[in-house]
N, C-alpha and C positions, 0 to 999 in steps of 0.2 A: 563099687559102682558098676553095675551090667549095664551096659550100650547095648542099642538096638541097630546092627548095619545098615549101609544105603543099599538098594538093589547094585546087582553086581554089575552090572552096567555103570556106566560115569549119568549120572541123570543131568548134571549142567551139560546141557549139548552144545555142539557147536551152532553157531547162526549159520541161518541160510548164506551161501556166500554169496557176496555181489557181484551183479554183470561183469562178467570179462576177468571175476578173480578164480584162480586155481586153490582147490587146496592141497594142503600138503601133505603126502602119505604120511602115517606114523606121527604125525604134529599133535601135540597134546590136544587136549577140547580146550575149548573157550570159555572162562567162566562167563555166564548167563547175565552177570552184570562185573562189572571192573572193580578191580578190588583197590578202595580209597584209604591208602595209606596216612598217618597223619603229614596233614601240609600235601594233600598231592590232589589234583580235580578241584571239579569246581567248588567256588568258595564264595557263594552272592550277599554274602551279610556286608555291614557295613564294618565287620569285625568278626574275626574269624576268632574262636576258642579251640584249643584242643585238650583233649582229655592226656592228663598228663599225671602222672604221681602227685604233682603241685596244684593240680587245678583238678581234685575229687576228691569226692569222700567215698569210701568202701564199708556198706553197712549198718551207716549210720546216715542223717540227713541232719543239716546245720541248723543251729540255732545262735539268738542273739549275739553271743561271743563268739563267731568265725569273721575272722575277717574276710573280704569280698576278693576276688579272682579276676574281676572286671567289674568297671564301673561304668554306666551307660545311662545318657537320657532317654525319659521316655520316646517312645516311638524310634526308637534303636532298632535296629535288625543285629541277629546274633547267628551266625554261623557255628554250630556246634557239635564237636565231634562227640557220642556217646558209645559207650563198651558197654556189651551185653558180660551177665557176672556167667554166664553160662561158657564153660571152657577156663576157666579160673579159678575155681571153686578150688577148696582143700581136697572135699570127697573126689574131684577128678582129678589130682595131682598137681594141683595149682602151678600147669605149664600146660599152657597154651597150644605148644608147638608139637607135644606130645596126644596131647588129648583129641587132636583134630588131626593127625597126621594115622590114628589111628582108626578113622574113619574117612580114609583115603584122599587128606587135606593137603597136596603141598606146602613145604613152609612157605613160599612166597604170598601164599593166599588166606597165611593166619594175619593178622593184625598186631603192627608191631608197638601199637601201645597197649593191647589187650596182655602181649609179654612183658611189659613193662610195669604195668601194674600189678601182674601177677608177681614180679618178682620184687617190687620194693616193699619195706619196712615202713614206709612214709605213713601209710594207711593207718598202723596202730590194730587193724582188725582182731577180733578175736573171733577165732571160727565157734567156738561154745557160747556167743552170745548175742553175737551180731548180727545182723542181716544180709543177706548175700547180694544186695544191688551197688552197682556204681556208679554215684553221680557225677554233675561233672557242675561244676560250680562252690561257691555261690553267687549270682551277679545283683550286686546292688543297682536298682530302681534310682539315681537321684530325685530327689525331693517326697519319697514316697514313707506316708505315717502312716502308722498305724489308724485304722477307720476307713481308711483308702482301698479303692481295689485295686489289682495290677491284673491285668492282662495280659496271656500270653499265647500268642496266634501263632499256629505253624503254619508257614509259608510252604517249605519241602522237608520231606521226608526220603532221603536218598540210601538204600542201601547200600554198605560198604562191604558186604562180603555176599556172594551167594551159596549161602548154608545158614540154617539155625539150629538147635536145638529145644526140643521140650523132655522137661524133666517130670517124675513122680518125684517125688525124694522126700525126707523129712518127717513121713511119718504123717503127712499131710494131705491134703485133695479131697474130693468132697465124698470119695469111697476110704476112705482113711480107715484102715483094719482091714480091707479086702487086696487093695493093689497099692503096692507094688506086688506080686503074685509070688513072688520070692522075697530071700530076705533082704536082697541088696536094692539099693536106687537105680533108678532107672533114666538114662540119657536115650531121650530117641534123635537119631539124625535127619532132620530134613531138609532136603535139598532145593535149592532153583532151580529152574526151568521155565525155558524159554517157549513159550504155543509158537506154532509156526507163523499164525496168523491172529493178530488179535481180537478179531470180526469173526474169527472161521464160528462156525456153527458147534455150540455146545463150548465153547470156548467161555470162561466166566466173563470175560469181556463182550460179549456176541450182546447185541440190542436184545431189550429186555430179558436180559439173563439177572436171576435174582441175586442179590446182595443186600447186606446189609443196608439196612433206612438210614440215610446219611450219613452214609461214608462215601470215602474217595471211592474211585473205580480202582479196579487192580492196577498193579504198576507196570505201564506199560508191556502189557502182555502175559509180566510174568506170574507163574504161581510156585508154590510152594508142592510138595511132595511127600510121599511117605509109603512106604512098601507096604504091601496086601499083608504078607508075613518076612522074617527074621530074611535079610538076603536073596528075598524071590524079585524073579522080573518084573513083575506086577506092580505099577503105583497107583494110587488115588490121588488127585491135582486138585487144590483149590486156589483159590483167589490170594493174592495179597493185598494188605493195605495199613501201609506202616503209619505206625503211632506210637507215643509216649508213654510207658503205662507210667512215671512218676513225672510231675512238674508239680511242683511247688516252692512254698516259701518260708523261710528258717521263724522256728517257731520265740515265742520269748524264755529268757532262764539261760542258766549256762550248760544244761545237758542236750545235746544232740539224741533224738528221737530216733529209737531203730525202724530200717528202713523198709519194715514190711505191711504193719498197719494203717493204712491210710487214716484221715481227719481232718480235723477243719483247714491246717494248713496243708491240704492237697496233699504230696507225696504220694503213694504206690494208690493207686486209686484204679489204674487199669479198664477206663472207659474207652472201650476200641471205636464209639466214633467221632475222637478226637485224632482226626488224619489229616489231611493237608486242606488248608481252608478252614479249621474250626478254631475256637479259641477257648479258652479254661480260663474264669476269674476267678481271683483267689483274695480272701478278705487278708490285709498285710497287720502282720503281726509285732516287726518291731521294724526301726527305721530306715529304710532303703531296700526293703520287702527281703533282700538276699533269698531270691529264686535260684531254682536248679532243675536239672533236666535230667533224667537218666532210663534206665529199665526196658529197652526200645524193645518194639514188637516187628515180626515181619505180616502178625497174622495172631489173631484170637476171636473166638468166640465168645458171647457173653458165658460168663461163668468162670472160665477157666478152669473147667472141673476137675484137669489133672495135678496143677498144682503153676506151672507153666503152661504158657500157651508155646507159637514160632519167636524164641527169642534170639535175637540177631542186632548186632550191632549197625546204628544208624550213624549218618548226617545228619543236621536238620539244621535250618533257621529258621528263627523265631524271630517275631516283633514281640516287644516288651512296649505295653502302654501302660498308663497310668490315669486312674478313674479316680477323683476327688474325691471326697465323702459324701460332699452335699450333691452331686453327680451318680453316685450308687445308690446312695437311699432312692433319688426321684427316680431311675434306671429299674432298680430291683429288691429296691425295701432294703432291711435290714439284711446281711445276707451274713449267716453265721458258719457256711462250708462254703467249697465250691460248687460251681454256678458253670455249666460248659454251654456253650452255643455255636451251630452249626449254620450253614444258607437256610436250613431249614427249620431247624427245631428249638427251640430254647429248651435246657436239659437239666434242671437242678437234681439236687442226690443227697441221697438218705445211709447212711453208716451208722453200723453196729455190730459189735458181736454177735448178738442173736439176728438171725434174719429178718424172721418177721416185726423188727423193731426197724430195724433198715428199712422197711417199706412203708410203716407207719410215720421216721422221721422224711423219707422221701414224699409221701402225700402229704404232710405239713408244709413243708419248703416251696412245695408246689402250688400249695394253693394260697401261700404268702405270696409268689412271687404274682401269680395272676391277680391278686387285690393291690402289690404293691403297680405294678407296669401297667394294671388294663381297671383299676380302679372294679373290679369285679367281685361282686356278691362274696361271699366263704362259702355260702348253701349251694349257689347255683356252680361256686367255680370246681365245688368237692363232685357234684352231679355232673360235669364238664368233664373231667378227666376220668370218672368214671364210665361216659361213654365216649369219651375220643381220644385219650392218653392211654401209651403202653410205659408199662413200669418194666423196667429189663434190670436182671439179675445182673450188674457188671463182673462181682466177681465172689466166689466164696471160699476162700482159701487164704485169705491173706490175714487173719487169725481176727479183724474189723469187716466184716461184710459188707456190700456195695450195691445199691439199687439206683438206677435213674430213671428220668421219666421223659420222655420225646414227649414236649410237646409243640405242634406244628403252628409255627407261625401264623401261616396262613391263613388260620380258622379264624385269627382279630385281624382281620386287612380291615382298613378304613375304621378301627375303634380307636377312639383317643385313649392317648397312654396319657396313664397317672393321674 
C-alpha cells in the first residue's frame, strides 16, 4: 500500500487564541476538532450506541437472522458511534495505530475502538471476500413490517478525528486500468483545517460561495485538505459536509449481503446530500426494519471516481421513524428502493450495474413518485424533470451504480398531494 504524505507542515493548526490566552512555545498544535473517543463529548440521543466488536458488522450488512444491538420505538433519537474501515484494512496492516502514526498521527488521536475492531476475531471477516465497511448495528424499529417504511433523519454529524483518508485500491475507480499509476494502492492523507474565519472571503463558507444543492454548509469553518504534490507546502481546501454513505436495513434470508453494493435495502448508496437535516426511507424488509449505519464521509463528490471519497470516522444521531404502509403508499406510491429527502428536494434513485440503466430506473421512480405525491400526468411529469430535474451520478464504483434525481419541492407549492 503507497501513502501519499500530508504537507510537511502539521496542517491541523492551532485556533486563533482567545483574548487574554498565551500560547505556549513548543506545545503541540491543536487538533482542528476534538478527538471523540468512545463514551467521551457530547452524546444528544436518547441513547447512545457505540461501535464496538459486539455492536458491528465488518464487511458484510445484516440480514433477517441477526439479532438486533438495540432496540427502540419509533421516533427514538440514536446517538451513534461510526469507524471509518480506512486505517483497518489488511492491505494497510490492520493496526490502526501504526497506519496513522505513519502519517504523523499521535496515538492519542487514533480511535480507540477503530484498534479495537481492527484487532478482534468477533467480525469473522474474510479480507478475500468481504467488503471493507463497518457498520455499527442492527437497531430494530419496534412495530415495523415489512410494507412499512422507516425513516432515518440525521440530526448531527460530528466528526471524531481530524484526518481522513481517500483510497484508489482494488483494482477499482472509474479509471480502473490507468490509476493507481503504480502497482500498489494508494492511501491519500487528508487533513483538517481550521479557516480563520468562516465568513472571510473565498472561504467555502463565505455568502454565496457555491456548494453542493442541498447539502449542509461546511462544518463550522472547517475544510478538508490535500497537498499540490507528494510532501509540498502547497494545499488545495475544500468544504466539508459529513454524511452517511451506508444507512440501511437487513435484508430477508439468512445471508448477510456484502457491504459494497448498494439496493433496495439501502446500504452503501453514498448520496452526499444526505447531511444534517435530511432523511433516507428505506422500504423494511423483514420485521423490525434492523437498520444500520456506517461508511462515514468527511467529504465527497458525486461520483466518487477514485474509489473513495474523505473517509473519516463520525458521530451522529439519527431519528428512527416509522411510516405505516397505508401512509407510504398515499406519501410516495409503491416505493421499491430508497427515497432520500432534504428542506428542499425530494431525491428518489436508480441502481445498476450498468450505468445508463441506473438512470433509466432513476427516471422511472421518479416519475412514479410525482403521479404517486402530486397525482401528476406520466407524459407531463417525464417532460417536468426533463426540463427542471438534475439526475446526479452518486456514485460509480461501488460494483451497483447510483443515480438521483433532486427534485425541488418547490416547484408543487400549493398542488394537492395524492
Amino acid at each position: 500500500m503507497r501513502t501519499i504524505e500530508r504537507p510537511r507542515r502539521m496542517t491541523d493548526q492551532q485556533p486563533a487564541p482567545q483574548p487574554g490566552a498565551a500560547a505556549e512555545p513548543g506545545a503541540a498544535p491543536v487538533p482542528a476538532v476534538p478527538i471523540l473517543q468512545p463514551g467521551e463529548g457530547e452524546r444528544p440521543g436518547d441513547v447512545y450506541l457505540p461501535a464496538t466488536p459486539g455492536t458491528t458488522l465488518w464487511g458484510r450488512l445484516p440480514c433477517a437472522s441477526d439479532a438486533p444491538v438495540l432496540s427502540v420505538e419509533p421516533g427514538s433519537t440514536v446517538t451513534i458511534d461510526t469507524v471509518s474501515h480506512e486505517g483497518v484494512l489488511d492491505d494497510q496492516g490492520r493496526d490502526p495505530l501504526a497506519f496513522f502514526a505513519s502519517h504523523g498521527v499521535p496515538a492519542d488521536q487514533v480511535l480507540l475502538d477503530a484498534v479495537a475492531i481492527a484487532a478482534s476475531d468477533l467480525s469473522g471477516r474474510d479480507a478475500a471476500v468481504d467488503g471493507p465497511h463497518v457498520v455499527t448495528g442492527p437497531i430494530e424499529v419496534r412495530g415495523a413490517q415489512p410494507g412499512d417504511l422507516v425513516k432515518l433523519t440525521l440530526l448531527t454529524a460530528t466528526p471524531r478525528v481530524p484526518y481522513g483518508i481517500v483510497s484508489n485500491r482494488h483494482g477499482r475507480g472509474a479509471l480502473a486500468g490507468e490509476y493507481p499509476l503504480g502497482a500498489e494502492n494508494v492511501s491519500v492523507f487528508a487533513a483538517v483545517d481550521r479557516e480563520p474565519r468562516a465568513d472571510s472571503p473565498g472561504s467555502p463558507n463565505a455568502p454565496g460561495a457555491a456548494g453542493t444543492p442541498g447539502a449542509a454548509a461546511s462544518t463550522d469553518g472547517l475544510v478538508g485538505t490535500l497537498p499540490l504534490v507528494a510532501g509540498g507546502e502547497h494545499v488545495v481546501r475544500f468544504p466539508l459536509r459529513p454524511f452517511l454513505g451506508i444507512m440501511g436495513v437487513a435484508v430477508a434470508g439468512g445471508t448477510r449481503p456484502h457491504s459494497v453494493p448498494p439496493g433496495a435495502h439501502g446500504g452503501n448508496i453514498d448520496i452526499n446530500l444526505l447531511t444534517e437535516g435530511a432523511s433516507l426511507y428505506l422500504p423494511v424488509q423483514v420485521p423490525g426494519a434492523l437498520a444500520y449505519v456506517g461508511d462515514p464521509h468527511f467529504a465527497q463528490g458525486d461520483g466518487e471516481v477514485a474509489l473513495t471519497a474523505m473517509e473519516a470516522s463520525l458521530r451522529v444521531t439519527v431519528r428512527f421513524d416509522l411510516v405505516p404502509h397505508d401512509v407510504a403508499v398515499a406519501e410516495f406510491g409503491e416505493l421499491v428502493g430508497p427515497l432520500a429527502e432534504t428542506t428542499d428536494h425530494l431525491v428518489p434513485t436508480g441502481m445498476d450495474p450498468d450505468l445508463d440503466e441506473a438512470v433509466r430506473a432513476c427516471v422511472r421512480a421518479a416519475i412514479a413518485l410525482l403521479r404517486a405525491r402530486y397525482g401528476m400526468d406520466e407524459t407531463l411529469a417525464y417532460a417536468y424533470l426533463s426540463a427542471a430535474t438534475d439526475f446526479d451520478i452518486s456514485q460509480v464504483v461501488d460494483l451497483v451504480t447510483g443515480v438521483h434525481a433532486r427534485i425541488r419541492v418547490a416547484d408543487f407549492a400549493g398542488v394537492h398531494r395524492g
